[in-house]
C-alpha angles and dihedrals in degrees: 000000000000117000085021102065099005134015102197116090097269137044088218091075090049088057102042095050112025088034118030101028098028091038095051095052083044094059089043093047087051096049091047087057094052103039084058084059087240128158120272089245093066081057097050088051098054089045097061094045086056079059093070091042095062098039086053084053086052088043096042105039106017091040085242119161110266092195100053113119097195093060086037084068104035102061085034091062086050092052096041088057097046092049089045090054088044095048085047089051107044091040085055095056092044091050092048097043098039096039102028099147088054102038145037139193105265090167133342094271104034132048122198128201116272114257 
């Protein structure tokens, strides 16, 4: 797995920084999107900008390359999938809570009209 997911010597530091820092700000940044009632492609935007922002931690405190494209994409693709989950799941709650007569939780991410 190293030198296909991290490059640094341990996967630990993958995981602290790409997952669990920049996973956490991925899912807020998807929640705020959503909670503003804005459109999943502002999401997607911010999301990739985050990119940049982990690869320059694991630059700046693990010596990791910062211009490296293939790490690039690969914590951008993690981060893509936790915000999306963030922005989902925050979009199903607002959907059921705001328009209850009209939704209902089919999944915690999805809603599907009432019958």
């Amino acid at each position: 797995m190293q030198g296909i997911l991290y490059e640094e010597s341990t996967i630990w530091l993958f995981l602290l920084v790409t997952v669990v820092m920049g996973g956490w700000m991925a899912w807020m940044i998807g929640r705020g999107i959503a909670l503003g009632w804005r459109p999943y492609w502002q999401a997607v935007l911010s999301l990739l900008l985050l990119g940049i922002a982990v690869r320059f931690i694991h630059h700046a405190l693990f010596e990791g390359s910062f211009l490296s494209p293939h790490y690039y994409v690969v914590d951008t693709i993690v981060l893509l999938i936790i915000g999306s989950a963030g922005y989902r799941a925050t979009r199903a709650r607002q959907m059921t809570t705001q328009y209850r007569w009209l939704y209902e939780r089919s999944g915690p991410l999805t809603w599907r009209a009432k019958a």
